[in-house]
N, C-alpha and C positions, 0 to 999 in steps of 0.2 A: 504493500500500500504506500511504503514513502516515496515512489515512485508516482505515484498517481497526486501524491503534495507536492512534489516539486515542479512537474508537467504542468500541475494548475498555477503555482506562482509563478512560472515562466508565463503562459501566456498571458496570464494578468496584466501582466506588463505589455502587451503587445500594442503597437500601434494602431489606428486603423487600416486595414487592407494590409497590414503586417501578415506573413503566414510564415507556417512550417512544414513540415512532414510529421505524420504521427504514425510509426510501424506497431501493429497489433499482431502476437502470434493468435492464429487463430483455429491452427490443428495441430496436434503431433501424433505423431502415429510411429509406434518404437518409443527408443530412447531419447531423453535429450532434457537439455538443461532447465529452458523454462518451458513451464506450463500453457495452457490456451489461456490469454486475458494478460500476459506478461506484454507490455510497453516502453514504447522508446521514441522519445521525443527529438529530434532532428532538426536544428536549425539551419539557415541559409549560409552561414558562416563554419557550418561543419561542427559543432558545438552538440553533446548532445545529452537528455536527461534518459535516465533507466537504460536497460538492456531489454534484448528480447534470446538472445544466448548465453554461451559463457564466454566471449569474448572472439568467437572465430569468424561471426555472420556481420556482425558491426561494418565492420568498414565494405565490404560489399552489399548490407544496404544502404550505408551511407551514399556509396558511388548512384544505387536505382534512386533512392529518394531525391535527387538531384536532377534527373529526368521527370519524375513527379513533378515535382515542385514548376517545372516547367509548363508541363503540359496541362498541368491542374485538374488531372482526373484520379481516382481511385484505381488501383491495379493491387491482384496479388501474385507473389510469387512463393513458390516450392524448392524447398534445397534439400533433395535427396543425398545424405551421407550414410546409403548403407549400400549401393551398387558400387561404387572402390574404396577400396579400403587406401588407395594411395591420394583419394584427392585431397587437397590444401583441407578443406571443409572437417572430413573424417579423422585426419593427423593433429588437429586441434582442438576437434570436440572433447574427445574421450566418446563421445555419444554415438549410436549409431540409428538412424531415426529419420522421418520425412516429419517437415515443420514446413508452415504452410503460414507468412506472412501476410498482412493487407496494410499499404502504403497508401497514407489518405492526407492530402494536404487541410491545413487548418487554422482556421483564424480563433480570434478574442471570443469570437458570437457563435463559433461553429454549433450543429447539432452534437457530433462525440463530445466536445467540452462541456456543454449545458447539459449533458447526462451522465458526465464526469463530476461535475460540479456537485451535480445533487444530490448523488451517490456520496459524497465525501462531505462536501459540508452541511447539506441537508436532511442526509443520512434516508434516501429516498431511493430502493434499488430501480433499476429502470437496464435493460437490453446489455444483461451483462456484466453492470456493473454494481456492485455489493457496497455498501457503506464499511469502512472499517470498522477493526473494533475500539472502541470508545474505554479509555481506563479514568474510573472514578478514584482516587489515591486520600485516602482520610489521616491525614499526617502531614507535616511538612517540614520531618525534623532531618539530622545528616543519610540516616538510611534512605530518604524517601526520595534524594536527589540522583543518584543512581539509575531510580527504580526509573524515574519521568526521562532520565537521559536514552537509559536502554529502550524503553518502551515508542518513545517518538521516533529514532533509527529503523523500527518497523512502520512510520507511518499513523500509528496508534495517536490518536487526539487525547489529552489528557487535560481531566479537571483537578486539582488540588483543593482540599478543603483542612483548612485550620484555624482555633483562637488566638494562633500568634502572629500580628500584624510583622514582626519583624525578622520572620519565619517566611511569610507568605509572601515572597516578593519575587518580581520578575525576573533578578537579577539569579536569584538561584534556582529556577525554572523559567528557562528562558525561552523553552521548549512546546511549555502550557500554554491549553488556547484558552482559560478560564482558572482565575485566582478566587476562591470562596471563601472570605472569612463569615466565620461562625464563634459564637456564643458558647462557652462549654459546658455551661449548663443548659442547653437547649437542643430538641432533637434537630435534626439538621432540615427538615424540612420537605419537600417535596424534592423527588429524586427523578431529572429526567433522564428516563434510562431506556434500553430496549434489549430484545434479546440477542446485541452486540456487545452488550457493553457490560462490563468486568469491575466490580469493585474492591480496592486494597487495605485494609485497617492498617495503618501504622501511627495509631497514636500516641502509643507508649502509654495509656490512660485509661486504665481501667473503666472510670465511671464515664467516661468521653464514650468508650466501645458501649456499653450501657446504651446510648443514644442511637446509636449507629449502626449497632448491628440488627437492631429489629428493626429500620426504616429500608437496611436493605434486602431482608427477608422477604418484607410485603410488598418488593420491589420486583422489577422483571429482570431484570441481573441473570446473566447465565453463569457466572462465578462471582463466588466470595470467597476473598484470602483473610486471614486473621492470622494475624503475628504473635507470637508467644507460644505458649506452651498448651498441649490439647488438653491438658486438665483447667488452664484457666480460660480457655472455651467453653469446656464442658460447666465452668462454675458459671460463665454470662447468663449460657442458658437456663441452669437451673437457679438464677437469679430472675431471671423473666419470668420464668416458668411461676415463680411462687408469685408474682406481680398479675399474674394472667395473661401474659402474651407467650403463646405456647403456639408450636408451628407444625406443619406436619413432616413424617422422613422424607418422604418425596422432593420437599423444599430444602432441608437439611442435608440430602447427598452433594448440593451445590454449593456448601460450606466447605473451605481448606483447609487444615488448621491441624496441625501447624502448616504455615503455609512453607509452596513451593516444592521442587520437586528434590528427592535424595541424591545429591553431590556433593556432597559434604562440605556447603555453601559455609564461611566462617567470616566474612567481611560484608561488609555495606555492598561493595559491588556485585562479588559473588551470589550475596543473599537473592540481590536486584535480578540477578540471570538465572538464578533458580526458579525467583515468584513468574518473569514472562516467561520462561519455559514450558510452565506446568498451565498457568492460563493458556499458549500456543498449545499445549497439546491437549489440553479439554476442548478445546476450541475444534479439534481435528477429532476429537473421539478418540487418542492414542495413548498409549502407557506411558513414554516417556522413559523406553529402554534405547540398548542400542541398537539401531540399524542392522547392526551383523546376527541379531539373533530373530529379526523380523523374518516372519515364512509367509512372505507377500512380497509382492511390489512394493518399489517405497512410497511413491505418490499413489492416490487415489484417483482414476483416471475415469470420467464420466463419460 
């Protein structure tokens, strides 16, 4: 998805009657690096945002995009690298696979960008294109600055919520599209959320988690992480519990806690790459073992 953030701030800026090229993989069949829906934005100056390979297909479609760009029509092409095993294509992939490109020039106002756009900041799916996932982070202490660095490198929109004004500042999330200060003695409020979007406790505060963690129960959150120890989850709950907010397991298998996934995470950073690891792999439906001991394909190929 950070590819689809930086495509959109590039053309932001575009002029009017300003264009580019926008390459979309749009099959693979076999092996190969990126997936269908993988983009690469291409300007006139040879400049270009995302990939659609691992680095082999680039500059020959750099060179078509250029013809595009010309002609000003839509064309796709096909790069078969499993018929020789000696072409330039095959010796650089590692891949062996047919990938089926569409080279579409494009302006400020185009159709793909206004369905880019909505998908991403309207978080509205439309032909294709999927709204990221959205990370709500309840904390804004030194662990939490990691968490928002790691997390926006995927593209992931991130809100920050905390009672400390001088905790909560741009300057150490600089990454966040939304700063929330709150009250710590108050529940946090209405939670716009949906079922993209991930929420983190890292308050260090117990009676702060008190507020928090029931608002994002009753929420559509497809994960909750909680930081600490699973018996001082287990104690939130059955603090609720005795209060009358009692939820059901159904809702509770979406609860993390201890959060993140087992790597024997012992730092701020590390922590930060365990909690988006284990949200990526809920996300996919996966265990978050290794590769070498999957009995499948690695991708999931619709």
């Amino acid at each position: 998805m950070k590819e689809v953030s930086e495509i959109l701030r590039v053309v932001s800026g575009f002029r009017a009657g300003e264009r580019a090229v926008l390459a979309t993989v749009i099959d693979v069949q076999g092996s190969g690096y990126r997936l269908p829906g993988a983009r690469m934005l291409m300007l006139p100056d040879g400049k270009t945002f995302g990939t659609v390979s691992g680095g082999c297909l680039e500059a020959d479609v750099l060179e078509r995009a250029k013809k595009v760009l010309e002609t000003g029509g839509p064309e796709v092409f096909t790069y078969d690298t499993t018929a020789d095993e000696n072409s330039v294509f095959s010796l650089n992939m590692g891949c062996r696979g047919v990938i089926q490109i569409r080279l579409e020039p494009v302006g400020k106002n185009s159709d793909v960008i206004a369905k880019m756009r909505a998908a991403y900041e309207d978080r509205l799916a439309a032909d294709g294109f999927e709204p990221p996932v959205a990370i709500l982070l309840f904390g804004a202490g030194a662990d939490a600055v990691p968490l928002a660095r790691i997390a926006s490198e995927l593209g992931w929109p991130i809100t920050v919520y905390d009672h400390r004004p001088a905790f909560l500042t741009q300057e150490r999330f600089p990454s966040a599209q939304k700063l929330v200060l709150q009250a710590v003695d108050e529940p946090p409020g209405e939670i716009a959320a949906d079922s993209l979007t991930a929420a983190v406790i890292m308050t260090h505060n117990y009676a702060r988690d008190r507020f928090v963690l029931p608002t994002l129960l009753r929420s559509s959150v497809f994960y909750i992480g909680a930081l600490g120890p699973k018996r001082r989850t287990e104690q939130l709950l059955e603090d609720l519990a005795a209060g009358g907010e009692t939820f059901d397991e159904k809702r509770l298998t979406d609860l993390y806690s201890p959060i993140g996934l087992d790597i024997g995470a012992d730092t701020p950073e590390s922590i930060a790459l365990a909690i988006v690891s284990e949200i990526q792999s809920v996300l996919k439906h996966r265990g978050g073992g290794p590769l070498r001991e999957r009995d499948a394909p690695i991708y999931d190929r619709k």
